[in-house]
C-alpha positions as CSV (number, residue, x, y, z in Angstrom):
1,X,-15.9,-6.6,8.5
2,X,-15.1,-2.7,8.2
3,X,-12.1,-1.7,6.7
4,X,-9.9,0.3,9.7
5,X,-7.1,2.7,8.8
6,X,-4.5,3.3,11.4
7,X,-2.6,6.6,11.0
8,X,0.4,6.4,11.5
9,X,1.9,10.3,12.1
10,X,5.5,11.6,11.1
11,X,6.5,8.0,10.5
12,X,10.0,9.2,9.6
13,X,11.0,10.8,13.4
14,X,12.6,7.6,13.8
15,X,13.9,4.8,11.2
16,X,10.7,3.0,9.9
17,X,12.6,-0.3,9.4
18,X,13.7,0.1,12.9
19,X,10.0,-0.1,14.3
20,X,7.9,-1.3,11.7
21,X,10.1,-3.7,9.7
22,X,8.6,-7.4,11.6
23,X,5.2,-5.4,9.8
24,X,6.2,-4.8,6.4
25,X,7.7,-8.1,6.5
26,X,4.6,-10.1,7.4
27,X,2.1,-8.4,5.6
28,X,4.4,-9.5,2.4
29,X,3.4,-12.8,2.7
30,X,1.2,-14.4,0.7
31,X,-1.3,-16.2,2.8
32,X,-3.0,-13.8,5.2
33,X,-3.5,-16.4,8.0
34,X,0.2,-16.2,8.4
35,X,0.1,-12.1,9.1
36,X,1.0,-12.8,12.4
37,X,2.8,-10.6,15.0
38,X,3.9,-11.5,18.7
39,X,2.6,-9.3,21.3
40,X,2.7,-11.5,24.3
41,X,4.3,-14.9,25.6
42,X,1.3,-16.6,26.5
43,X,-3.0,-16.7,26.2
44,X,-5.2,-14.9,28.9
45,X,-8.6,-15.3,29.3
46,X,-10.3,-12.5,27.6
47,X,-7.8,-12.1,25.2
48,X,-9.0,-10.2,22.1
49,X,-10.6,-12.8,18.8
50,X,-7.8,-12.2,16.8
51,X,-5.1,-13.0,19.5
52,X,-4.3,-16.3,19.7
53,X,-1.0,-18.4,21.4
54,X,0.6,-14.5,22.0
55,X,0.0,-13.7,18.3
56,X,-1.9,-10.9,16.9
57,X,-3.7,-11.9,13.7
58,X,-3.2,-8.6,11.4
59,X,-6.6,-8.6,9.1
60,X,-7.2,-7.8,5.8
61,X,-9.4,-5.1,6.7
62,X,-6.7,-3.0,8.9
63,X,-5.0,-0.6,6.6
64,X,-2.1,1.3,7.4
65,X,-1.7,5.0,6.2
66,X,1.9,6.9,7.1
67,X,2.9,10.5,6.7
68,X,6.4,11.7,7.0
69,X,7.7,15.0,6.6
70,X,11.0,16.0,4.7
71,X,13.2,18.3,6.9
72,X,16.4,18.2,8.6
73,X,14.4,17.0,11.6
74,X,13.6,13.6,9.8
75,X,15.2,10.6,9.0
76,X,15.4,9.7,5.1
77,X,13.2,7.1,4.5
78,X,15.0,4.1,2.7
79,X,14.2,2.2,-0.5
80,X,13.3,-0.5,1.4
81,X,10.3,1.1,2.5
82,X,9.1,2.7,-0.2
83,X,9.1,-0.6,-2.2
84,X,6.1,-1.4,-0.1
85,X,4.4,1.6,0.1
86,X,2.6,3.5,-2.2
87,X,3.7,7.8,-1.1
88,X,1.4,10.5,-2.4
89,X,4.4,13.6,-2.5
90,X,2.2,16.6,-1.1
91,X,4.2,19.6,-1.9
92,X,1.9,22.7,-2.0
93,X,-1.0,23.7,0.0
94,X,-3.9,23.3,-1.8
95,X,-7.0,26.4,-1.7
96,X,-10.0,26.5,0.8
97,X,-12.3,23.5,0.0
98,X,-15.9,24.0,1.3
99,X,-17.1,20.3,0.4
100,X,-20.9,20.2,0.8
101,X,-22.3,17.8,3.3
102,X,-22.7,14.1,2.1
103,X,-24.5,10.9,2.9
104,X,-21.7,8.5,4.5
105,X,-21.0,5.5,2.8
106,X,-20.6,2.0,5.0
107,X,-18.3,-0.2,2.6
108,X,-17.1,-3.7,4.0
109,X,-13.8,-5.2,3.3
110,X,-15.3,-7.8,1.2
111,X,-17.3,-5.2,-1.1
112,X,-14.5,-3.5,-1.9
113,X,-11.9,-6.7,-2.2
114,X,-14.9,-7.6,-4.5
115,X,-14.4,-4.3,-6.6
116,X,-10.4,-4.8,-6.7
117,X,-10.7,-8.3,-8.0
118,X,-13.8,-7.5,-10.0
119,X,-11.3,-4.7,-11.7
120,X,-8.4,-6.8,-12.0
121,X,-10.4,-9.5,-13.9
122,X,-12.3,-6.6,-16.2
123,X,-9.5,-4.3,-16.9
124,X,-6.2,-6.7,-16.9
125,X,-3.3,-4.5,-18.2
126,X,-2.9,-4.9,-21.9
127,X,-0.4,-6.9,-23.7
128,X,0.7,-3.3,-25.3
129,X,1.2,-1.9,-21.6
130,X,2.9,-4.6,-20.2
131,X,5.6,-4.7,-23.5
132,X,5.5,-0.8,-22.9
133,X,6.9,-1.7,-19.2
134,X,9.1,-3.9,-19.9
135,X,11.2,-1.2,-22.4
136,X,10.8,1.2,-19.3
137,X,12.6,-1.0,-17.0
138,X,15.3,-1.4,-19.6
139,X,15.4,2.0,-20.2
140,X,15.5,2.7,-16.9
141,X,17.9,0.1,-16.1
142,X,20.6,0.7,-18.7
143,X,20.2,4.8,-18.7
144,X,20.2,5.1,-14.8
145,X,21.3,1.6,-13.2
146,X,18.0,1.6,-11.1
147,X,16.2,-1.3,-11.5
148,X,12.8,-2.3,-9.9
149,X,11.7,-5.8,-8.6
150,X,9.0,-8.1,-8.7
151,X,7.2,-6.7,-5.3
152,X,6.8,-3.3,-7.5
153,X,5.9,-5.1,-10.4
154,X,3.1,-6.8,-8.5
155,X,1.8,-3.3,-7.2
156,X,1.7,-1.8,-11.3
157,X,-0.2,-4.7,-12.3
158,X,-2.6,-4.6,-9.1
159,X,-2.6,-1.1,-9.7
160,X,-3.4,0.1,-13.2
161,X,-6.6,-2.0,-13.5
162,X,-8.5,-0.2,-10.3
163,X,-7.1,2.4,-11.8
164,X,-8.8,1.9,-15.6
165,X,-11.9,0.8,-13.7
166,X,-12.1,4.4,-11.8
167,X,-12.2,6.0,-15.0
168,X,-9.0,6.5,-15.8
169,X,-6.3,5.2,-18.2
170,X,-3.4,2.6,-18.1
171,X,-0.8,5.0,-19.3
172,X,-2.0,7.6,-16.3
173,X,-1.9,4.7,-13.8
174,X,1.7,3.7,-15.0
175,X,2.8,7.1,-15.5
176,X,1.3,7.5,-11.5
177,X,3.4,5.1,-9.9
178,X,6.6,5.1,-11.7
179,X,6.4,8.7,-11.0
């Protein structure tokens, strides 16, 4: 029931979609049961709970954080990838930080998928927002011929209201991610 983070360093040494593309596939679909992944042709005894039939069952509670650097040593990552991601651009070093010692915090998947859903159905993006992102798109569309799809469209409106619920506004949230 923890949530688990696998890092996932200098993702861009080699092509993502070249590695991880079966991944960002499957954990597109919509029904979790079906975030499957093949890592064997057949059962052993002893096998882990979530393998079953040579299939990896990818949980809820696994996240997956990426960096990637931006040299000449790198490969570019595509468009592709970034429609499913969500990159935080780290350009300058940031001063010393001496963070005082805290209590740790134990958080379950389902408390905080609890929070997510609790903020989605408290703080739904505004009628005024979502009209406001509709002209950006066309904007964007008919000034720069870049458009944006529904799998982005998804992440604003998942987005924006964790975002409101952490304190924060809608037009900050938007402004975040189309940035």
């Amino acid at each position: 029931e923890d949530l688990s983070f696998i890092i996932l360093d200098e993702m861009n040494l080699a092509r993502v979609e070249y590695y991880f593309a079966e991944f960002l596939s499957i954990l597109e679909m919509p029904n979790p049961q079906e975030w499957k992944i093949e890592v064997a042709s057949s059962d052993i005894e002893g096998d882990p709970i979530n393998l079953k039939n040579g299939k990896l069952l990818v949980p809820q509670n696994l996240w997956f954080i990426g960096t990637a650097n931006r040299d000449d040593s790198t490969f570019t990552i595509t468009d592709k990838v970034y429609d499913r991601a969500t990159p935080i651009s780290i350009n300058t070093k940031a001063p010393y930080i001496d963070a005082p010692m805290t209590e740790s915090i134990v958080m379950s998947y389902e408390y905080l998928d609890n929070l997510f859903k609790a903020a989605e159905n408290d703080f739904p993006m505004s009628p005024k927002m979502a009209d406001n992102l509709g002209k950006l798109d066309l904007f964007i569309t008919s000034k720069f011929n870049i458009t944006f799809g529904n799998r982005i469209m998804k992440q604003i409106k998942q987005f924006i209201p964790v975002y409101v619920a952490c304190g924060r506004s809608e037009l900050e949230g938007l402004d975040y991610l189309f940035a």
